[in-house]
N, C-alpha and C positions, 0 to 999 in steps of 0.2 A: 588787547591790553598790553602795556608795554610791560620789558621785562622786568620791571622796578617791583610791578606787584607780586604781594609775598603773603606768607600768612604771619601772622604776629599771636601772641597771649601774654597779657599782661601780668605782673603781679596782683594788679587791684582786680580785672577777670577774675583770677582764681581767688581769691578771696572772697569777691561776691559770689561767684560760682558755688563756692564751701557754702556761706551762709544761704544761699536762695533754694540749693537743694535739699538741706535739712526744714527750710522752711517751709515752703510748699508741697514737701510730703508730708509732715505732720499736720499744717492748717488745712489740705487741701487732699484728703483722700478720694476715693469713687465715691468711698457711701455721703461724704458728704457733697461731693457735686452732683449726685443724684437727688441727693434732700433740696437742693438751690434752685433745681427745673422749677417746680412751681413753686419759687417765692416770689413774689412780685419783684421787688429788687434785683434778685439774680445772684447775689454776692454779701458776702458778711461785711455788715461796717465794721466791727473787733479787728477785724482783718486788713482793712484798710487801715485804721486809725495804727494798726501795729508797723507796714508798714514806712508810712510815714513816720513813724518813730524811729524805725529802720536811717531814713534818711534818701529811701531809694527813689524818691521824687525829686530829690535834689541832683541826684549823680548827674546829669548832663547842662546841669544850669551854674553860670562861671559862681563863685565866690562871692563877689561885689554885690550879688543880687539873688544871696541868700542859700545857692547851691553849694556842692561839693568841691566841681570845678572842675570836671571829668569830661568824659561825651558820652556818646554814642554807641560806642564800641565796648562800654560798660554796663552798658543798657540792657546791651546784648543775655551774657548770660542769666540775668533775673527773669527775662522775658521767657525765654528757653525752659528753664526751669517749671516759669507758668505754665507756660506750653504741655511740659511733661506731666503735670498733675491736674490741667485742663480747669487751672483756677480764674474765675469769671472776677469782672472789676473794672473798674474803669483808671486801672494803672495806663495802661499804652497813651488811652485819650488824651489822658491830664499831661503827661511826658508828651506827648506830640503839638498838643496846642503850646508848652511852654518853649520850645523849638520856636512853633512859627512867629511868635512874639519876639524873641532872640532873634532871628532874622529879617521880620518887619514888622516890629515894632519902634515908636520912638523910643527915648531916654525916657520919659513919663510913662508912658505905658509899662516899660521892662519895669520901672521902679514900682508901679503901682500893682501889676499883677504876681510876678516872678514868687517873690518871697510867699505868699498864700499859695501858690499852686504848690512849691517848695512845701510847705507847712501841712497840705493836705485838702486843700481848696481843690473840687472834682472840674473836670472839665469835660465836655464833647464837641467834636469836629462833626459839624455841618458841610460834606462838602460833595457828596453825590447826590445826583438830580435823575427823575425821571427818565430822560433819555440814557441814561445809564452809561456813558461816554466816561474812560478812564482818564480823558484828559483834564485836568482838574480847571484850567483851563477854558475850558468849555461850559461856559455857566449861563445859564438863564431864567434863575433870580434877580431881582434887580432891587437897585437901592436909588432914591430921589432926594436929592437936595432940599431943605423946604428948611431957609433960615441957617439957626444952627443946630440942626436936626438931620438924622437919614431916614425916610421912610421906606420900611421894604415890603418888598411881595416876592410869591411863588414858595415851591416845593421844595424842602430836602426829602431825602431818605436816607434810608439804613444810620439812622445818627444812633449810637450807642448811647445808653445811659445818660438818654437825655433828661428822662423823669429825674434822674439822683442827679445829675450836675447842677455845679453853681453855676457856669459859666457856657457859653456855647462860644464857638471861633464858625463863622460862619462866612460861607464863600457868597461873594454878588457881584454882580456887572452895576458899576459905575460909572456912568457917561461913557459908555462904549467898552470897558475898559473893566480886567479882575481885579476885585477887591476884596479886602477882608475885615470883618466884622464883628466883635467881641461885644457877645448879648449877655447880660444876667438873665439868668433862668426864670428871676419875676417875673420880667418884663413881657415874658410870652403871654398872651391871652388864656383866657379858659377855651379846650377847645384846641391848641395848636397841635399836643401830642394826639399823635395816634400810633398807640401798639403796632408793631408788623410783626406776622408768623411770617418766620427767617427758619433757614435748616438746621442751624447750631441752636438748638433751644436752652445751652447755656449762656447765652448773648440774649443781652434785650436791645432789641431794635423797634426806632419810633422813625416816624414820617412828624416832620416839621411845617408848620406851614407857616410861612411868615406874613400873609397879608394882616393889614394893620399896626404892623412891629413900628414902632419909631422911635429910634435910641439918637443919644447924643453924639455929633461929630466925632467927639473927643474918642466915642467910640471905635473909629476908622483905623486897621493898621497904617501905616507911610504907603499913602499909595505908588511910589516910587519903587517900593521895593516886593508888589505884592506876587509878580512873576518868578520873582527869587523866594519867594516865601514858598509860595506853591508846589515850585519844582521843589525845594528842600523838603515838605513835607511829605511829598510823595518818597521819597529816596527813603526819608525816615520811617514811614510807615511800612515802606517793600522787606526794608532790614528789618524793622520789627516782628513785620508776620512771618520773614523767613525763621525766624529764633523761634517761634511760636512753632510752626511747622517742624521744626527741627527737632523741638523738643516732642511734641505728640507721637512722630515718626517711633521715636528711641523707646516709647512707653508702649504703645502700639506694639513693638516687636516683641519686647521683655515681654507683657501678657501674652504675648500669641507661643514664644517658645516656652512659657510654663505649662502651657495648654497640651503643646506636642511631648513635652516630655512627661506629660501625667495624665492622659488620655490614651487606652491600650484598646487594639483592634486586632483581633484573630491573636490576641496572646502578648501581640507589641505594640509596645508605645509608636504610635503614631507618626513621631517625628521622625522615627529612624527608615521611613519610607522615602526613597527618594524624591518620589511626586510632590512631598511637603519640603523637603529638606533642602532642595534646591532653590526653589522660589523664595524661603525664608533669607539664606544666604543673599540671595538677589535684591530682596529689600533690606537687611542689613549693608549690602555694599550702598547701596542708593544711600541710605541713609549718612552713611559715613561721609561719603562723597559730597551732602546736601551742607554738613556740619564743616568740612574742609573751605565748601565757597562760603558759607556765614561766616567763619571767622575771618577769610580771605577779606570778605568784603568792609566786616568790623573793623579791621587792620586801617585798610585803605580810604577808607568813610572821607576824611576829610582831603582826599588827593583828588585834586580835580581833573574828572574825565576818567582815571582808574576805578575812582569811587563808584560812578556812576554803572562802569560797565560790571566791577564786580559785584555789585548790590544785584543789578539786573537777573546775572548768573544763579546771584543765591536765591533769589526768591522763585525762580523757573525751578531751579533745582530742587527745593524743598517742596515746592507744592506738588511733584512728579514722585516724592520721597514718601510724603505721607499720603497720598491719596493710594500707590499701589502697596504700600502696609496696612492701610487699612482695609482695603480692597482684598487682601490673602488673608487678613487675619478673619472677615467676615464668614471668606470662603473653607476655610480650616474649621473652622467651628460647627459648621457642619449646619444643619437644621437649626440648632442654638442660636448661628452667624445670624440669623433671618430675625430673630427676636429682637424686641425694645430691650429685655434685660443684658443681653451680651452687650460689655463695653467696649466692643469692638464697633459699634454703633455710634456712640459720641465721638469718637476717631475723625469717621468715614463723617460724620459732617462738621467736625470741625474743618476738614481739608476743603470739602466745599465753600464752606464760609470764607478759609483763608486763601485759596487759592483766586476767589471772584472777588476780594478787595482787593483795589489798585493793580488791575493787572493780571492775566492767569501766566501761566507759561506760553503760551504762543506770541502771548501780546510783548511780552518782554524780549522773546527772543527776535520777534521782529524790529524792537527795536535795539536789539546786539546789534542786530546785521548793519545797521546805518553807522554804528559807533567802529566797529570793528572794519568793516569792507572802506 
């Protein structure tokens, strides 16, 4: 990375940062993310619809077109936050589909979608396939011409919060070629969802299947730009789930050292043993270290080529963050760690979740090495 990249924090950061933490500790305690496992939905509408009143669907969409007029790097700490109180919803989706529109969509589409997704219109990305291939890229769904219509076929998975969306952004091969495609949620068949058991069972994931789907051209992002769409929303999704990461890391550690300092063994608390007390330190520094490349990369988002390498960074770094915090906290907990009831449990898979969308660390870092060498 060149010297240029820095870290930065904003004033509008910290001011979402203030509000997103008082917010999602109160909305979004343990007891109540354990009441949301089995709700069919997954997540409070109240809570959504709040908020969007907030405004926080608009922070990365210009002014002209109903947003704040922010980015990315403001996204940031709301996300983070989530993160830290492990609150389910289909915020990232709706913020990421309105991105790919922003950068391939026409002038009619940005006009036509923007301001609802803004207002609190749900969305979910469609865009991993069967063969499980992070390059998004890589698709083999297809979409056919037929008049002024597309007809599709084939498999998504892992689509979040397809059942609650209004809208799906959905990846396909168009005459050789990636494309993307903005379905209303009617339009799917009886029949197209199908539930998936996924390891975060705060996420509701569905399998899509689009044969029979045929939506209007008008439908089609700018095929011209859908390369650049693609890669942009991968960039945005790695930053996302690294804030996500970030924040579980920070919460993960807080319960684990309330645990060491109020759990006593042969007379002492726990933590004052070094075999706990050093490992803890060890995931504290990770974790610091994970939150330095987030905001690094937040900073830099829109700098091309820096953006790219630090996003890379933070997302390696954070899924390396919270998987070994969740990983000690399990192990500290003793016999407890091994239970459904320790929340040291929903930790340790939300990092799986987060760390196998778009990318683990290995995959990321291999592709440092091409940006960097």
């Amino acid at each position: 990375m060149s010297k240029r990249a820095t870290i930065g924090f904003s004033e509008e950061q910290a001011q979402l940062l203030e509000v997103a933490t008082t917010f999602c500790r109160d909305k979004s305690p343990v007891e109540k993310v354990r009441s949301l496992l089995s709700d069919d939905r997954g997540y409070d509408e109240a809570i959504w619809t709040e908020m969007a009143e907030l405004g926080w669907l608009a922070i990365a969409v210009p002014e002209e077109f109903g947003g704040i007029g922010l980015g990315l790097a403001e996204v940031v700490p709301v996300v983070e936050q989530m993160g830290r109180t492990l609150m389910a919803g289909p915020f990232v989706g709706t913020t990421l589909a309105a991105q790919a529109v922003l950068v391939g969509g026409t002038d009619e589409q940005k006009q036509k979608y923007l301001a609802d997704l803004c207002a609190g219109k749900k969305a979910a990305l469609a865009l991993s396939e069967p063969h499980g291939d992070w390059d998004l890229t890589h698709v083999e769904c297809k979409a056919e011409r037929a008049g002024d219509s597309l007809k599709l076929s084939g498999r998504k998975t892992f689509v979040e919060n397809a059942e609650a969306a209004d809208l799906l952004l959905v990846s396909v091969s168009l005459e050789g070629a990636p494309a993307l495609v903005i379905i209303d949620r009617g339009a799917l068949p009886d029949g197209a969802l199908r539930r998936e058991t996924v390891i975060d069972e705060t996420r509701r994931s569905y399998q899509v299947t689009l044969d029979g789907v045929e939506v209007s051209s008008a439908a089609l992002l700018d095929p011209a730009k859908s390369i650049e769409a693609l890669t942009h929303l991968d960039l945005c999704a790695s930053l996302l789930l690294s804030a996500e990461m970030c924040g579980g890391a920070a919460s993960c550690i807080d319960y684990t050292v309330d645990y060491l300092q109020t759990r006593k063994q042969f007379g002492k608390k726990i933590g004052s043993y070094q075999a706990l007390k050093h490992p803890i330190v060890d995931a504290h520094v990770g974790y610091e270290q994970a939150r330095s490349h987030l905001y690094c990369a937040a900073f830099n988002f829109t700098q091309q080529g820096e953006g790219e390498v630090a996003t890379r960074m933070a997302k390696s770094q954070a899924g390396d963050a919270l998987s070994y915090a969740a990983d000690r906290a399990i192990q500290f907990h003793g016999g407890f760690g091994f239970t459904y009831d320790c929340d040291a449990q929903l930790y340790r898979r939300r990092s799986l979740w987060c760390e196998n969308q778009h990318g683990d660390a290995a995959y990321h870092r291999s592709k440092l090495a091409g940006l960097l060498l």
